[in-house]
Every structure is written in C-alpha cells, then in structure tokens.
C-alpha positions as CSV (number, residue, x, y, z in Angstrom):
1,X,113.6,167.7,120.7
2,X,115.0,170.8,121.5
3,X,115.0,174.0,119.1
4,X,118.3,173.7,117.8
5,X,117.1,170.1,116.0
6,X,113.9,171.3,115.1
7,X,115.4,174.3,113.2
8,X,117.9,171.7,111.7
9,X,114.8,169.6,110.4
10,X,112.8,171.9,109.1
11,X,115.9,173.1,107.4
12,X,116.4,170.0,105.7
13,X,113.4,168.4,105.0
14,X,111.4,171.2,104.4
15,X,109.9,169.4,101.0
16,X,108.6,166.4,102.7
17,X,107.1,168.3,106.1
18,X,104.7,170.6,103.5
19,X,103.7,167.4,101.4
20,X,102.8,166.2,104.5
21,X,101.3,169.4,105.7
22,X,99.4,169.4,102.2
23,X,98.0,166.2,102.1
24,X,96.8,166.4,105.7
25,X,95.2,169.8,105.0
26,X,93.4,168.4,102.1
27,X,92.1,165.3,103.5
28,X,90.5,167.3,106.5
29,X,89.0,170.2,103.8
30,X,87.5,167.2,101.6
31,X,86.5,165.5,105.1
32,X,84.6,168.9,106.5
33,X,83.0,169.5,102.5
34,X,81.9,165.6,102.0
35,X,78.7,163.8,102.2
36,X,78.0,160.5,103.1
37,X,78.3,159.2,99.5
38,X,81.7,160.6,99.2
39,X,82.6,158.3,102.1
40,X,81.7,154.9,100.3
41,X,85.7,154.3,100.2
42,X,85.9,153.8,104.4
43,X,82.1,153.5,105.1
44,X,81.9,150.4,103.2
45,X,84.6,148.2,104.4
46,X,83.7,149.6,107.8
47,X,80.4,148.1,107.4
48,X,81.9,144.7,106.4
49,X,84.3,144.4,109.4
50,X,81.9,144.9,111.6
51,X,79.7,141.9,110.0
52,X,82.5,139.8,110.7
53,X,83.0,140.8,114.2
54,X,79.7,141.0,115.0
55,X,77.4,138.7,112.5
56,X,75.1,141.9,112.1
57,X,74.6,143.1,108.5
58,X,74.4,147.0,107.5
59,X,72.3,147.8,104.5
60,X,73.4,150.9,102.4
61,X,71.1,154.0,102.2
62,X,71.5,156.3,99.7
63,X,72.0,159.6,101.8
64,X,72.3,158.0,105.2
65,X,75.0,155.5,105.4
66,X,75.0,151.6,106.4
67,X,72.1,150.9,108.7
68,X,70.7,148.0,110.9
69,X,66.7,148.2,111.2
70,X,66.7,145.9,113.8
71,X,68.9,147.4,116.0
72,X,68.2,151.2,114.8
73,X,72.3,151.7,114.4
74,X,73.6,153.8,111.6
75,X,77.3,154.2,110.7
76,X,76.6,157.5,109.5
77,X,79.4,160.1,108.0
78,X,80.3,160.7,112.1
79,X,81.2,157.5,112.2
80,X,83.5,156.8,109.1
81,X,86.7,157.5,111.3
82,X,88.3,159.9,109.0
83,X,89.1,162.1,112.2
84,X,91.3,159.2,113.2
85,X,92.7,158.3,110.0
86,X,94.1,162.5,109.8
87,X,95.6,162.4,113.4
88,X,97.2,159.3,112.6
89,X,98.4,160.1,109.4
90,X,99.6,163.8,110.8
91,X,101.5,161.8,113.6
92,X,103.4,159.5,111.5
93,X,104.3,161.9,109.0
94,X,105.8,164.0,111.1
95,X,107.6,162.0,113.4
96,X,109.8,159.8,111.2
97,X,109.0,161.1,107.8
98,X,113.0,162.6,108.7
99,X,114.1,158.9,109.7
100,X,112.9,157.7,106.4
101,X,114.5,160.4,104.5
102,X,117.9,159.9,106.2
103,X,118.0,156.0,106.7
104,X,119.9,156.9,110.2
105,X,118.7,158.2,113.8
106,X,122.2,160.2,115.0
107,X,122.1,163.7,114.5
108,X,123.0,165.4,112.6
109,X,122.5,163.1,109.8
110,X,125.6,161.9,107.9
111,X,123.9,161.6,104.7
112,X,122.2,163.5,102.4
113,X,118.0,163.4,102.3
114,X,116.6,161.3,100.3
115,X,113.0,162.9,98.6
116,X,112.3,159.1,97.4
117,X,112.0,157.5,100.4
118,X,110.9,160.2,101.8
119,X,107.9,160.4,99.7
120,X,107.8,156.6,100.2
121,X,106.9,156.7,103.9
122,X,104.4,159.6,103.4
123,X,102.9,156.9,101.5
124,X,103.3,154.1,103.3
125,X,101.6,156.0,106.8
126,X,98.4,157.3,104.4
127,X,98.0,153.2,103.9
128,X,98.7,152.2,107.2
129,X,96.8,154.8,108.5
130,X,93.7,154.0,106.3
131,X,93.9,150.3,107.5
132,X,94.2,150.3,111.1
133,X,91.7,152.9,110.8
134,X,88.7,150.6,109.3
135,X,90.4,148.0,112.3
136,X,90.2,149.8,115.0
137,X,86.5,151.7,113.9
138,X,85.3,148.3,113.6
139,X,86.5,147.8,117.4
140,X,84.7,151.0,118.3
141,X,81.6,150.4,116.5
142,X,80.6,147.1,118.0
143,X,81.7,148.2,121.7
144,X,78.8,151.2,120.8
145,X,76.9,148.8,120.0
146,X,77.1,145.7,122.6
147,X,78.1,148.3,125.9
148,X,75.2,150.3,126.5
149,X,72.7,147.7,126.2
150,X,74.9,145.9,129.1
151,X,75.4,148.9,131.4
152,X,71.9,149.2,131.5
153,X,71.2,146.3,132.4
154,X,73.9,146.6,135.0
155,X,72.3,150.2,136.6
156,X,69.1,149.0,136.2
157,X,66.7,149.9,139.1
158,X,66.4,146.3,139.6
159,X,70.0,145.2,139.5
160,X,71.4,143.4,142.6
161,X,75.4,144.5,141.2
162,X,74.8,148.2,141.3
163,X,71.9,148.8,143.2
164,X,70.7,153.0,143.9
165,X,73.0,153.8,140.6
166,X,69.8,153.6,138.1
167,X,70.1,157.0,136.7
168,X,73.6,157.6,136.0
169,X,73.3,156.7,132.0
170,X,70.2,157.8,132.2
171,X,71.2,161.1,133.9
172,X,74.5,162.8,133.2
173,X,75.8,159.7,131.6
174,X,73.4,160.4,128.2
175,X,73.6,157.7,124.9
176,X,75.7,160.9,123.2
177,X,78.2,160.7,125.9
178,X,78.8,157.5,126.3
179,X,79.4,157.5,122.6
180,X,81.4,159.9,122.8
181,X,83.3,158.4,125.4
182,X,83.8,155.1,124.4
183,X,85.2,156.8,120.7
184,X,87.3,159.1,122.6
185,X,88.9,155.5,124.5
186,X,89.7,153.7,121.8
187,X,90.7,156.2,119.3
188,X,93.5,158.1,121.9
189,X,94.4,154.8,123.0
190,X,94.8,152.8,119.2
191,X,96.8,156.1,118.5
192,X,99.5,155.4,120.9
193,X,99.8,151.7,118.9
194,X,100.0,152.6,115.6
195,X,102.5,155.4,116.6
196,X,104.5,152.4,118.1
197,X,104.0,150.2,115.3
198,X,105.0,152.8,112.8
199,X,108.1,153.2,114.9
200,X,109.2,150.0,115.1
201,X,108.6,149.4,110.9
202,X,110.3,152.8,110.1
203,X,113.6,151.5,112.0
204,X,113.2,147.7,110.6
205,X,112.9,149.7,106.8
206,X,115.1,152.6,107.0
207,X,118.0,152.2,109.6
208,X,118.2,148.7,110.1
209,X,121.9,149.1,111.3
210,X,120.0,151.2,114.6
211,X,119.7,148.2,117.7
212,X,118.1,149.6,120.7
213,X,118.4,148.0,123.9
214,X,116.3,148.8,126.7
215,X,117.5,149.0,130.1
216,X,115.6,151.3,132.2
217,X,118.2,154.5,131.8
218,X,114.8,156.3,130.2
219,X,113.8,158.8,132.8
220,X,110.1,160.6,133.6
221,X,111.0,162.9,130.8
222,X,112.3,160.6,128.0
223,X,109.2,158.7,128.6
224,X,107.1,161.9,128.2
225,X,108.9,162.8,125.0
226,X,108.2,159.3,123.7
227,X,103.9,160.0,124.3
228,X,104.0,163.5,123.4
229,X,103.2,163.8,119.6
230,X,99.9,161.2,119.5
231,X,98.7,163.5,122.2
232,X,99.7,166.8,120.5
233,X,98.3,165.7,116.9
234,X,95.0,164.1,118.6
235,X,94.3,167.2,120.5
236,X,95.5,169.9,117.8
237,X,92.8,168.5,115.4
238,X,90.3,167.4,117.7
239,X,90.3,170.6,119.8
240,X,92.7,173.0,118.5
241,X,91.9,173.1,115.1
242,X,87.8,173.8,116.2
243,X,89.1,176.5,118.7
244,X,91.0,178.1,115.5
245,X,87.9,178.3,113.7
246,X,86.3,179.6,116.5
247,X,84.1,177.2,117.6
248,X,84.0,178.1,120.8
249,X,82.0,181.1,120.3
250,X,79.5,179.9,117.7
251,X,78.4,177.5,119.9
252,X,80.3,177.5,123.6
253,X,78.2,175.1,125.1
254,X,79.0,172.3,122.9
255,X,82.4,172.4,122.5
256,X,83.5,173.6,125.8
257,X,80.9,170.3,127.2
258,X,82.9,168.0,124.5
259,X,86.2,169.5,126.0
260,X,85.3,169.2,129.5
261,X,83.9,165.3,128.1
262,X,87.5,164.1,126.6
263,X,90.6,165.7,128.0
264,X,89.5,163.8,131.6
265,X,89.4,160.7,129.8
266,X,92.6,161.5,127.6
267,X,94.8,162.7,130.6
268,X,93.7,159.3,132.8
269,X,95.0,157.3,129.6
270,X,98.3,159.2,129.8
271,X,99.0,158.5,133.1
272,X,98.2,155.1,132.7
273,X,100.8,154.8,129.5
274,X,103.5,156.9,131.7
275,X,103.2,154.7,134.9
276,X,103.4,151.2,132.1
277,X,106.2,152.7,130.7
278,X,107.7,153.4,134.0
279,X,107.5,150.0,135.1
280,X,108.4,148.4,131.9
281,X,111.7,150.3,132.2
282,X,112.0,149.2,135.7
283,X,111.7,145.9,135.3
284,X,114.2,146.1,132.5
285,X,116.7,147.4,134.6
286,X,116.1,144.8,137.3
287,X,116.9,141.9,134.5
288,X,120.2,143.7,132.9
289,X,121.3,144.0,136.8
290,X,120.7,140.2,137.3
291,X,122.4,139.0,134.3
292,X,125.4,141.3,135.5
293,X,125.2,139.7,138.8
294,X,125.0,136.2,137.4
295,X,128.2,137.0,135.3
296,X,126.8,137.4,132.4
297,X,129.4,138.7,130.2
298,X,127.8,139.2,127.1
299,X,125.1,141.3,128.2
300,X,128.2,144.0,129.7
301,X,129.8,144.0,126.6
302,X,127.1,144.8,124.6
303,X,125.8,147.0,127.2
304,X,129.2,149.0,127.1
305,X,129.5,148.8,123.2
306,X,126.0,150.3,123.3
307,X,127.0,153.2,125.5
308,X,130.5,154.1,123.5
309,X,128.1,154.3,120.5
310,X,125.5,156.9,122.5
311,X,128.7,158.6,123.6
312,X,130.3,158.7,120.0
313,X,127.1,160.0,118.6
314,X,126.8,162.8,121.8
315,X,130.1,163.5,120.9
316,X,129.2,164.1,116.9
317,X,126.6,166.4,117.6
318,X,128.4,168.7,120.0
319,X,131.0,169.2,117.5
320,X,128.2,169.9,114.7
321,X,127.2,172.6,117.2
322,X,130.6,174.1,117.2
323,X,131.4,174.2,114.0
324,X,128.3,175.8,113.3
C-alpha cells in the first residue's frame, strides 16, 4: 500500500480505524490491570478444550488459575492467550475493516462507506478472534504439556537417537524457553491462518462480485505485502509496544533475551511462508500454461477477461489521481 492509498483510507474511514484503535487499546489496558479472576471468560473454556484434547482435567483455584496436581501444570493469567486474541483482533481490524465498509476491493472505492458494516466486521473479528484464540491456546497448551517430557527422553544421557546432546534442554534450552518457544511457534504461525481465513470470509461477505484467480503473476514483493501486517501487528505488541514503555531499560536482560529468543524463530517461519507461497504460485502458473497448451479455451478467456478488469480498475485509479 503505498502513501497515496493510505492517506485516502485514513481519510475515509477514519471512524471505524479509531473504534478499532479504541477497542484494541482497551482490551490490552484491562489485560495489563487484570487478575486471574478477571480472566474466568477465556481461562475457563481454555481449561475445557484442553480436557477434550487431552483427557486431563484442570481444577479452578481461586487466585491461581486451572491446575493439574498430578502433572504440576497451571494455566495461569500467562497463559489465557489474550496477547494473541489483541494481535489478532488489531490485524483483522485493520486490514479489511475498509473492505467491509466499502463492499468492493478497486480503489478508489465507488461507493460511499458504510459505518454499519463497518462496525459489523469490527465485531465479527473480536468473535473470531476470541474463538480461534481458545482453539489454537488449546493446541499450545497440550504441545507444553506432552513435548518436553518427550525431548527429554530423546536427549537423555542414555538415549541411543541423540546420543552426547544430554544437556541442551537442560543447558541453554531451559523449561522457560522452550515454553516460550513453542508459544512463540504456534501463535506467529495460527496468526498467518486466521489472517487468511478472515480474508477469504470478508471477500465471501462483503464483495462477493470480487473472483480472484491465481496464476503465479504475484512476484517476491506481492507475496511479501500479503505476510506483512500479522508480522507487523505480532511484533508491534509483542515487542514494540514493551520497547515504548521502556522496557528495555527497566529490565534489559529480559527483554533483550526474549527478543534475541523469538525474532530467530519468527523470521525462520517467514521464510518458510515466502518460499510456500513462492511455489504455490509456481505451480499455479505451470497448470494455467498447460491448460493453454492443451487448448483450453475457457481458461484464456477468463484469464483475458480477468486482466481487462485489472487493467480497467489500473486505469480508474490513475485518473482518480489526476483529477485530484
């Protein structure tokens, strides 16, 4: 998005980007201020979706959260997923709360914003958001649970798979890091989903005139523009928002350590997505080619009714610019 657009959406649907600013702001104020009991509303079903993944029950403790005597585990306030449940709802705001609004994709928009809808989606992404954020904590909760128990056994002392690699969890590889590793994993990576997801359900709700065809034209930096916001809203609150408040310099060693932890782990997941992406568009291209070679004729057509349209729309824009 270049600054010319931006300028134009903030123009226009100023309303809906600070009721979205405002209701991310307060959830992360009423998430840094609340207690353990004030977190019954995600704790709880939390608890219960991982009894049905897992079999294992959580008792409630007044004061503590939902804990496991026999396998000393606590799904404490640290592990309600609230954190997630922001970043999401940040990222889905803010990327198509405009598509909602307008009920097209061209730009500029050919009609006028509308505040319902608008307000609808806002809606709709704090739901979604809250759901696939007890799903996916669920996911993360019983991989803390079941994974360390196997990788020690796997760098046990005494294990013929990896024999001499005894004392990397016990080493640098502490409980706390692993943790922190495996929430780091699945919470970048689920983020990158529901951002799809949410993509695909704002199109099927809002402009379901819009047919995309894929056909590998998407270049390196399409494909980056595509990843960018989960990264930017996942880092802005889990790093950038800390380094506002200056969290660095209360206590440097721990946040520069959690730093130094997750952005090797978040920039390897990247890459992976880019190179997918890549070779999902490749592969994309290869079958369009073939089905041109073959003679089929439909699939030209279309494809040549679906470039006048890009053309059209590139041509609608430039005059905006113009006029303006």
């Amino acid at each position: 998005m270049n600054l010319r657009k931006m300028k134009f959406f903030i123009k226009q649907y100023w309303s809906l980007y600070l009721t979205g600013f405002f209701l991310v702001f307060v959830l992360k104020l009423f998430y840094s201020k609340a207690g353990t009991e004030h977190l019954t509303w995600i704790l709880a079903p939390t608890a219960w979706w991982v009894r049905i993944l897992s079999g294992v029950y959580f008792e409630p403790v007044p004061g503590m959260g939902y804990i496991n005597h026999d396998l000393q585990f606590i799904i404490a306030r640290s592990c309600s997923g609230v954190q997630f449940m922001i970043i999401a709802v940040a990222a889905l705001i803010f990327s198509f709360v405009h598509r909602a609004s307008s009920g097209e994709e061209s730009f500029p928009p050919q009609k006028k914003p509308s505040l319902k809808k608008g307000v609808l989606w806002i809606l709709l992404s704090l739901l979604l958001s809250y759901l696939f954020t007890i799903f996916v904590n669920g996911l993360r909760i019983l991989l803390s649970m079941d994974l360390p128990p196997l990788l020690e056994s796997l760098f046990s002392s005494g294990s013929a798979v990896f024999p001499g690699a005894a004392g990397i969890c016990s080493g640098r590889m502490t409980p706390g890091k692993l943790h922190t590793l495996i929430g780091t994993v699945v919470y970048f990576s689920s983020l990158f989903v529901i951002f799809h997801l949410a993509d695909i359900l704002s199109l099927k709700l809002f402009c379901p005139a819009k047919k995309t065809l894929q056909t590998g034209s998407a270049g390196f930096r399409k494909i980056l523009c595509r990843l960018l916001p989960p990264v930017f809203w996942y880092l802005f609150i889990v790093l950038g928002i800390p380094l506002l408040n200056r969290a660095c310099q209360k206590d440097s060693g721990n946040f520069t350590g959690y730093a130094s932890l997750i952005l090797p782990v978040c920039i390897s997941i990247l890459i992976l997505l880019v190179l997918l992406s890549a070779l999902r568009e490749h592969r994309c291209m290869r079958a369009y080619r073939r089905m041109r070679a073959c003679g089929c004729t439909w699939a030209c057509k279309y494809m040549r009714k679906y470039r006048r349209k890009k053309q059209q729309k590139s041509v609608s824009s430039t005059e905006y610019q113009v006029i303006e």
